[in-house]
C-alpha positions as YAML, in Angstrom:
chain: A
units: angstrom
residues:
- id: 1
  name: UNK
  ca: [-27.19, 104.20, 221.28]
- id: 2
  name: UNK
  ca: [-26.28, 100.80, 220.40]
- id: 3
  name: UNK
  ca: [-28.09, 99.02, 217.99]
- id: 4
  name: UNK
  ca: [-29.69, 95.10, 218.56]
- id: 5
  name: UNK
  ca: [-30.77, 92.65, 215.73]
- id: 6
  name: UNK
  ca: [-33.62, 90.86, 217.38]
- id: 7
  name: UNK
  ca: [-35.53, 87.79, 216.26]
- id: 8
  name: UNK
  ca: [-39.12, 86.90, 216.16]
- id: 9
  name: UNK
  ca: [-41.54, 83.87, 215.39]
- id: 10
  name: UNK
  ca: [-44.46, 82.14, 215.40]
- id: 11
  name: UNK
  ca: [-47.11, 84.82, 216.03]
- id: 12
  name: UNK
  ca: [-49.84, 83.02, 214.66]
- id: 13
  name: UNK
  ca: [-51.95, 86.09, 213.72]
- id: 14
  name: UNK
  ca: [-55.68, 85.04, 212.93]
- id: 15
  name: UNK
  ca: [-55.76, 82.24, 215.85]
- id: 16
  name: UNK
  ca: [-57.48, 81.22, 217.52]
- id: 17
  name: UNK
  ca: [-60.02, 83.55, 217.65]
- id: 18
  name: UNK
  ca: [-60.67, 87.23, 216.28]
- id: 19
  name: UNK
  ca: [-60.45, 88.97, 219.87]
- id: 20
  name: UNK
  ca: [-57.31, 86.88, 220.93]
- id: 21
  name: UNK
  ca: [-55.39, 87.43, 217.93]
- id: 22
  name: UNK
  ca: [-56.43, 91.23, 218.03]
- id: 23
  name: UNK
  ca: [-54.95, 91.10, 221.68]
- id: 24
  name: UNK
  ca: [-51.53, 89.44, 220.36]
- id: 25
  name: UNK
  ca: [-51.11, 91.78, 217.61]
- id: 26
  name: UNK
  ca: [-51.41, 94.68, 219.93]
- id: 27
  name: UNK
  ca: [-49.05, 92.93, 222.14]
- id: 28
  name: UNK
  ca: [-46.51, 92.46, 219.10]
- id: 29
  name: UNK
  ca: [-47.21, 96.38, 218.32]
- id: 30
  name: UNK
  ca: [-46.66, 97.24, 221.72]
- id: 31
  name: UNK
  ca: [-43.06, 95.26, 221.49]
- id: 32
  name: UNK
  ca: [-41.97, 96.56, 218.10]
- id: 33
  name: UNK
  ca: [-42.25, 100.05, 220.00]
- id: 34
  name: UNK
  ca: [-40.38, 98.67, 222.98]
- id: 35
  name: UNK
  ca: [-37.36, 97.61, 220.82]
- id: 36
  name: UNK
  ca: [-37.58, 100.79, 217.75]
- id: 37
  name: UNK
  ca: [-35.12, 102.54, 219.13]
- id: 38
  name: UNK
  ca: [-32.46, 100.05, 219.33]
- id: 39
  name: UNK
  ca: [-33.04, 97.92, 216.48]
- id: 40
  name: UNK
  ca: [-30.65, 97.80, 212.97]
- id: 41
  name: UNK
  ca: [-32.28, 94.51, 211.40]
- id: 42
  name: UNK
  ca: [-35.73, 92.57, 212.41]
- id: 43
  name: UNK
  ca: [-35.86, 88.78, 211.60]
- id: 44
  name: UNK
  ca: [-39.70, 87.50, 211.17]
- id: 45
  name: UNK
  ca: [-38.92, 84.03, 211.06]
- id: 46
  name: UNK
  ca: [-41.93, 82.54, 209.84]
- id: 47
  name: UNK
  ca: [-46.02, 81.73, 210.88]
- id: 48
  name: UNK
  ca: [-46.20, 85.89, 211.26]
- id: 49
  name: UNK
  ca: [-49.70, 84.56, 210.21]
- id: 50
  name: UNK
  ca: [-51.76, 81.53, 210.72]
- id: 51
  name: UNK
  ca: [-52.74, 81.43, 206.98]
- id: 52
  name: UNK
  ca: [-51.72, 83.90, 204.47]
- id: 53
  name: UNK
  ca: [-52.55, 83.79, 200.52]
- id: 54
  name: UNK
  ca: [-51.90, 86.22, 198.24]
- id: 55
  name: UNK
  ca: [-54.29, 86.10, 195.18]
- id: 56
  name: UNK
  ca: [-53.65, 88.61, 192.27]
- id: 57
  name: UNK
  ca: [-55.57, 91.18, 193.78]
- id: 58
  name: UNK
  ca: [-56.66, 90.13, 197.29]
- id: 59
  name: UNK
  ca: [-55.17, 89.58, 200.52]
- id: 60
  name: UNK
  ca: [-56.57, 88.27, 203.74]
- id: 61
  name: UNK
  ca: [-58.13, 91.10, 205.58]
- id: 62
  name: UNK
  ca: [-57.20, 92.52, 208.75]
- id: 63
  name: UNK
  ca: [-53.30, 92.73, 210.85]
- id: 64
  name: UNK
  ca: [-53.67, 96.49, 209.76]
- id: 65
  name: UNK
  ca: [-51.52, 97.52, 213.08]
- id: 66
  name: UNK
  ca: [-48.63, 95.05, 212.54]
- id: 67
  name: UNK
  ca: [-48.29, 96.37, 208.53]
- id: 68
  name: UNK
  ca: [-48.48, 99.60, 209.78]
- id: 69
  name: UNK
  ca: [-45.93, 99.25, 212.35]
- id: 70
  name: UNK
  ca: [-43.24, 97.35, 209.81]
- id: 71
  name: UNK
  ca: [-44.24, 99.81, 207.15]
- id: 72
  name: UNK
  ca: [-42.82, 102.50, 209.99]
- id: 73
  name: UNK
  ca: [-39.83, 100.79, 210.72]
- id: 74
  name: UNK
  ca: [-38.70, 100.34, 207.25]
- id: 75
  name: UNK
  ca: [-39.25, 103.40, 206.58]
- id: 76
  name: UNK
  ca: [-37.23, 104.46, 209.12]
- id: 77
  name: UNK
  ca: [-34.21, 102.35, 207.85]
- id: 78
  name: UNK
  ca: [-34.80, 99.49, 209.62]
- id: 79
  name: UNK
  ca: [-33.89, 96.33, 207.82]
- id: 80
  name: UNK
  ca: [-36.82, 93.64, 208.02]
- id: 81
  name: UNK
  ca: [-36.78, 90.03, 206.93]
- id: 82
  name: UNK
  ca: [-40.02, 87.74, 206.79]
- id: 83
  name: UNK
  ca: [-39.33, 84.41, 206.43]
- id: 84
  name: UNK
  ca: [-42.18, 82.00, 204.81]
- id: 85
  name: UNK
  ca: [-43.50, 79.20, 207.60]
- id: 86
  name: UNK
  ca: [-45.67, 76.75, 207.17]
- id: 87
  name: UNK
  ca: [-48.35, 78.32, 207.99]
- id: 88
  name: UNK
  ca: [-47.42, 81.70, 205.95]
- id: 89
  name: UNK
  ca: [-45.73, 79.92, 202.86]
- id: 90
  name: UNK
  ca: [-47.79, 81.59, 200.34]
- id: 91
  name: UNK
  ca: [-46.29, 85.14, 200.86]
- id: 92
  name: UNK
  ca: [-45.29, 86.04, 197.28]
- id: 93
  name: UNK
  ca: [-44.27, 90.12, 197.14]
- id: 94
  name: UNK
  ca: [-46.94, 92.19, 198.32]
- id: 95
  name: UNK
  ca: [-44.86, 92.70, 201.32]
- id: 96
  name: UNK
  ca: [-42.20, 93.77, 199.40]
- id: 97
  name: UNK
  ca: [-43.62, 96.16, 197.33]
- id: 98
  name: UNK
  ca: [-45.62, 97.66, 200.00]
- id: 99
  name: UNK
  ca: [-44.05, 97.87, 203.11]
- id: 100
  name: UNK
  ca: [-40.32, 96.78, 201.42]
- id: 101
  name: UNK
  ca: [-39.39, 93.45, 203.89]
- id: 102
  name: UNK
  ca: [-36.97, 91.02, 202.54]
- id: 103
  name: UNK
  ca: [-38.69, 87.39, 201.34]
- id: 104
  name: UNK
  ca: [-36.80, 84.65, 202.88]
- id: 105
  name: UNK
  ca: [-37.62, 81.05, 201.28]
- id: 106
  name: UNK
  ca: [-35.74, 78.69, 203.34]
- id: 107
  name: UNK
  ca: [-32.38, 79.21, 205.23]
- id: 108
  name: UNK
  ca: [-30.22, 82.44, 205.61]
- id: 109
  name: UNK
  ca: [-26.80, 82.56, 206.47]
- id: 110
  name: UNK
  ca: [-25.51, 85.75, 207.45]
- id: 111
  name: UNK
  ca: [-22.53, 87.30, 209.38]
- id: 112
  name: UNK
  ca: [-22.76, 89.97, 212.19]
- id: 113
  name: UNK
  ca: [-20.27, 91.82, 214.14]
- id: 114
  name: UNK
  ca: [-17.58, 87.82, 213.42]
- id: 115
  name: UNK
  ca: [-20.59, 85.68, 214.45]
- id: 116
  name: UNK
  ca: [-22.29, 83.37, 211.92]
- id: 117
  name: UNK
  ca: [-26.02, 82.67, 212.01]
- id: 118
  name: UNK
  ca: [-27.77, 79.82, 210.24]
- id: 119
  name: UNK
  ca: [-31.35, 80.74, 210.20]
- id: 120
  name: UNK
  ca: [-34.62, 78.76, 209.14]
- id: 121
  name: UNK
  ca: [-38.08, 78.75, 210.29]
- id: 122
  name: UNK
  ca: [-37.55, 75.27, 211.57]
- id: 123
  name: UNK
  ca: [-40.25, 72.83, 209.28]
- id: 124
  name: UNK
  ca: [-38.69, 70.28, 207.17]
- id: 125
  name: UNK
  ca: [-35.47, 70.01, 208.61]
- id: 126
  name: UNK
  ca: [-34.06, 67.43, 210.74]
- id: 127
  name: UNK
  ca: [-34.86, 63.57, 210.95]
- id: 128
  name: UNK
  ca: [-38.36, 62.62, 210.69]
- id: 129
  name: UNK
  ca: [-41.66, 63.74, 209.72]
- id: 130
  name: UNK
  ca: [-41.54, 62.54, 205.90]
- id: 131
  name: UNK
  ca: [-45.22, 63.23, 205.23]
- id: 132
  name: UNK
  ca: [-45.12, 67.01, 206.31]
- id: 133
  name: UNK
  ca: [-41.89, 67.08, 204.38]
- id: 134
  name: UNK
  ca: [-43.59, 65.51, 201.23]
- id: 135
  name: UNK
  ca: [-46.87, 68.06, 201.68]
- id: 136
  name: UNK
  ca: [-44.26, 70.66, 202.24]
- id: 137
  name: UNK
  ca: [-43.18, 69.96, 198.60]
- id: 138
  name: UNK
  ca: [-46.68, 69.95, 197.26]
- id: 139
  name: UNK
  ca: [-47.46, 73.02, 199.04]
- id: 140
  name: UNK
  ca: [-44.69, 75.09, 197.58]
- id: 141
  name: UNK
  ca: [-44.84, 73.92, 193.95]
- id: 142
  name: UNK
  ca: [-45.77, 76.74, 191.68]
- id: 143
  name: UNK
  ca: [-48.59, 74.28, 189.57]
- id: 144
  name: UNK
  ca: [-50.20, 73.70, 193.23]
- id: 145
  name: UNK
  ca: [-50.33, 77.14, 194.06]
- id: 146
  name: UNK
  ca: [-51.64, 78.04, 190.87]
- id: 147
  name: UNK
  ca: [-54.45, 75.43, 191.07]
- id: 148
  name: UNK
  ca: [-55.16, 76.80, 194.46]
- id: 149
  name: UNK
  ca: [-55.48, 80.62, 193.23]
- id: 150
  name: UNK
  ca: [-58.41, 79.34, 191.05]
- id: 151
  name: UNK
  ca: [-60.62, 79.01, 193.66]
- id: 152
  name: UNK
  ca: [-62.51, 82.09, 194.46]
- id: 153
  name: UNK
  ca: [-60.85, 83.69, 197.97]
- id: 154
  name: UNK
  ca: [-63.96, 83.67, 199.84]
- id: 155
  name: UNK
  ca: [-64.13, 79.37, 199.32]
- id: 156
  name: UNK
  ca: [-59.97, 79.10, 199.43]
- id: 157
  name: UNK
  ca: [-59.98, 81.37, 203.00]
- id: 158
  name: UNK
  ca: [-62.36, 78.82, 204.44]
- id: 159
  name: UNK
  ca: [-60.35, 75.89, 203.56]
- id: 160
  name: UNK
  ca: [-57.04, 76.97, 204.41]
- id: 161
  name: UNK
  ca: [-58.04, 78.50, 207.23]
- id: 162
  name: UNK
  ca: [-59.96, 75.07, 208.31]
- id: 163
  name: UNK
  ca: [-56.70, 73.20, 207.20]
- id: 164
  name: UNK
  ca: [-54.34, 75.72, 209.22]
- id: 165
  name: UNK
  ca: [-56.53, 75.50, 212.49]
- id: 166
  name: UNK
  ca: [-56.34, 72.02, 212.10]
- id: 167
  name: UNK
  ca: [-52.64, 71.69, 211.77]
- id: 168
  name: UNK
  ca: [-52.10, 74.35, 214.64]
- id: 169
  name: UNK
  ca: [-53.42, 71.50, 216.89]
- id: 170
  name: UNK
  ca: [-51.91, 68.91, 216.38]
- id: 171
  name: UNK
  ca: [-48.83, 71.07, 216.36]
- id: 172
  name: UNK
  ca: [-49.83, 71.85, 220.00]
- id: 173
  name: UNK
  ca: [-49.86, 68.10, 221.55]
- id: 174
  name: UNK
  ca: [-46.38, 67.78, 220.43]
- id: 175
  name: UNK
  ca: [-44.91, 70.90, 222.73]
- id: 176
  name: UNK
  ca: [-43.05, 68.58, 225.49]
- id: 177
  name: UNK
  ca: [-38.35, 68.98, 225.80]
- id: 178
  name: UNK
  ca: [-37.22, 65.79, 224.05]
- id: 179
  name: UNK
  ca: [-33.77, 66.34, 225.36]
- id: 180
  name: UNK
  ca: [-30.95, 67.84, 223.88]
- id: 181
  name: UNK
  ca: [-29.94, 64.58, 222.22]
- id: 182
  name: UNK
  ca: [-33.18, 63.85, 221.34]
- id: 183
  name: UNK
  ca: [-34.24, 67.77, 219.58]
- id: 184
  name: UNK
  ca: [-34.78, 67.00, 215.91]
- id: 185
  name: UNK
  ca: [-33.29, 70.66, 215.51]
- id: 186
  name: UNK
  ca: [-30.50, 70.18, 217.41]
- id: 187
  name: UNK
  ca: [-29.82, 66.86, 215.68]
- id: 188
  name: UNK
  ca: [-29.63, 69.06, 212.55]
- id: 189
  name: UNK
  ca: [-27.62, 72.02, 213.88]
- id: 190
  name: UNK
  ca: [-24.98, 69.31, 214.87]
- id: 191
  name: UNK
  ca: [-25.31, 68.01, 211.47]
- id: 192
  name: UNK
  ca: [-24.16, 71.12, 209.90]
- id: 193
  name: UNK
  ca: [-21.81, 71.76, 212.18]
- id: 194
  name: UNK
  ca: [-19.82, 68.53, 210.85]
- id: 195
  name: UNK
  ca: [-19.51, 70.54, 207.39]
- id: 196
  name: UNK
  ca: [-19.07, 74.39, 208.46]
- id: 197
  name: UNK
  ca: [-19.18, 76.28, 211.39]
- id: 198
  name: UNK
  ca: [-21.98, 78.97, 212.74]
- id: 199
  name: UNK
  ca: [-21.48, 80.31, 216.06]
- id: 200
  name: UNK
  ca: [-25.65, 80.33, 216.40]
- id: 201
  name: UNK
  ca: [-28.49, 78.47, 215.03]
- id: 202
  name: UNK
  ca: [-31.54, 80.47, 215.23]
- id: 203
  name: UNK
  ca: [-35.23, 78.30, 214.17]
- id: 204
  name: UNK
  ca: [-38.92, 79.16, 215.68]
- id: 205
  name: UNK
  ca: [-41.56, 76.82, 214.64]
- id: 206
  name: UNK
  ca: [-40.55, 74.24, 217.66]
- id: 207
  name: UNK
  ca: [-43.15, 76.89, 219.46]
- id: 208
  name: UNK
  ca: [-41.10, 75.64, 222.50]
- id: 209
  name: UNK
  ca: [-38.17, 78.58, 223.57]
- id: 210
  name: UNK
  ca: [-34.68, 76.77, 223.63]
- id: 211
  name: UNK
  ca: [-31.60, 77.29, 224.35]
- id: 212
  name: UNK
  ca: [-29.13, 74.45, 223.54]
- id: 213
  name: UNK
  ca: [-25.70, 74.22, 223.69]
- id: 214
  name: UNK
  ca: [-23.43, 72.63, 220.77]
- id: 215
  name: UNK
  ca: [-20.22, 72.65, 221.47]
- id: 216
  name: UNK
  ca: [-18.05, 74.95, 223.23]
- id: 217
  name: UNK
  ca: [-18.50, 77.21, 220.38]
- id: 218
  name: UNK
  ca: [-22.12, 77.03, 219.11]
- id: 219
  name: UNK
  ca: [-25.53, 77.37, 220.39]
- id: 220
  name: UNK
  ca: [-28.68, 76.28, 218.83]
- id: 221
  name: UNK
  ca: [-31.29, 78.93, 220.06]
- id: 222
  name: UNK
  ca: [-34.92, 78.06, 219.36]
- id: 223
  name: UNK
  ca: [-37.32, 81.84, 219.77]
- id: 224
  name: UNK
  ca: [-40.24, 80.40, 220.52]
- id: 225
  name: UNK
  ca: [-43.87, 81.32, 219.93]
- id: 226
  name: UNK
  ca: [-46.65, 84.53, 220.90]
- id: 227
  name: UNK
  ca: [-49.44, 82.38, 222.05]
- id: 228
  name: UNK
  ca: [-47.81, 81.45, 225.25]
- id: 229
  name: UNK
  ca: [-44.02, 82.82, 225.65]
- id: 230
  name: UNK
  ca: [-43.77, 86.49, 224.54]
- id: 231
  name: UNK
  ca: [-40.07, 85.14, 223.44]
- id: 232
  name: UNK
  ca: [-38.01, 86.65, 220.97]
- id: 233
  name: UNK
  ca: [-34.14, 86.95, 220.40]
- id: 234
  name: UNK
  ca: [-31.87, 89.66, 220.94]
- id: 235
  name: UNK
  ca: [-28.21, 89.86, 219.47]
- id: 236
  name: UNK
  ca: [-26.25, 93.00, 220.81]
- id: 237
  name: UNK
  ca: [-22.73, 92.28, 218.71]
- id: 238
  name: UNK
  ca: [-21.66, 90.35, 221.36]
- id: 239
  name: UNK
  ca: [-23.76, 87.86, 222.74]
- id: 240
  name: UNK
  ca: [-27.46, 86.53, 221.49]
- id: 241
  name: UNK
  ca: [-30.10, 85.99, 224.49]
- id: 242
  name: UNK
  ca: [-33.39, 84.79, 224.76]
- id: 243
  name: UNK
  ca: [-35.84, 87.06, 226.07]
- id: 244
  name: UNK
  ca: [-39.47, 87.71, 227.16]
- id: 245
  name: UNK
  ca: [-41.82, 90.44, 226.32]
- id: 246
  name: UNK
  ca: [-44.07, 91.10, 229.83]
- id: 247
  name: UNK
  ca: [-44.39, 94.91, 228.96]
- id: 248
  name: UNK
  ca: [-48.57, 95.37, 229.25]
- id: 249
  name: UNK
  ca: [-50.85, 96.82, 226.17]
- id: 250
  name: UNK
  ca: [-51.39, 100.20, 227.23]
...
């Protein structure tokens, strides 16, 4: 059977509620079944979770079902990546050591089957949006994280969670098609393509499913988001599409 590399964002695990997010994570189970049997490589490409911290010894509790279901497919020789978000920056190695997914920082380039990929969770690139890109900075300095791991987990959850919930929202009043022209995404995919060339561009964090075209040769493909879409990407060695996952929780 041939195998697929398929891409995944924005799942937002944690939000908005305890019940919904229990419903999405059985959905995301139920779709990591679904696509098992044809999959080689699995990008997570960021905000897997709405927060996540990793203190020396504690993690945030719960997601049981989606760790177990990664821990199966990399055991089975599937190749996972997780790429850090900004909601999910704070990933440091539990995942690893435990269930043995790749870390991704910031971009990845890779090549598949001739075809170049330039892949990012989205935040911080592209024109605009100084002050996230500023807090982005602070966020992911090693002092600040440090300082932040001092605070006992029960009084850190509750802030970053309040902070995270917060940011979600105002996120959400932003999800409207600017235009090809006018996609701050897009504006950097065309960017890059003046220096090198990638056949596809691959970002969630946009929570908005896109599919741009370049130029004749290169597509900017945004996967969307879990709350609303279902969307994910699918590359077959030939051609990447977008999709949608309708398949019910049985």
């Amino acid at each position: 059977m041939a195998k697929n590399i398929y891409f995944a964002s924005d799942f937002h695990l944690g939000a908005p509620t305890y019940n919904e997010s229990r419903l999405r994570e059985a959905r995301i189970v139920n779709w990591l079944n679904f696509i098992t049997p044809t999959c080689s490589e699995l990008f997570l490409m960021g905000d897997v979770f709405d927060f996540w911290f990793e203190y020396g010894k504690v993690i945030p509790k719960g997601f049981v079902r989606l760790q177990g279901k990664l821990a199966e497919m990399a055991d089975a020789g599937i190749k996972i990546y997780f790429f850090k978000g900004n909601h999910d920056m704070w990933v440091d190695d539990y995942f690893t050591k435990e269930i043995g997914l790749e870390i991704i920082s910031d971009e990845l380039v890779i090549e598949r089957n001739g075809k170049r990929f330039f892949l990012h969770h989205g935040d911080g690139l592209g024109p605009g949006d100084s002050k996230y890109k500023f807090l982005r900075k602070v966020f992911r300095n090693k002092f600040c994280q440090w300082l932040f791991s001092v605070l006992p987990p029960r009084v850190g959850m509750f802030v970053a969670n309040g902070w995270s919930n917060k940011s979600r929202k105002i996120g959400s009043k932003k999800i409207v098609f600017l235009g090809d022209e006018n996609e701050w995404l897009a504006i950097f995919a065309k960017e890059q393509l003046q220096r090198e060339h990638y056949d596809y561009f691959i970002f969630g964090h946009r929570h908005l499913p896109l599919d741009i075209k370049l130029n004749d040769k290169s597509r900017y493909v945004n996967i969307g988001e879990w709350l609303n879409y279902q969307s994910y990407g699918v590359f077959d060695g030939q051609e990447l599409r977008l999709e949608y996952f309708e398949k019910s929780i049985s």
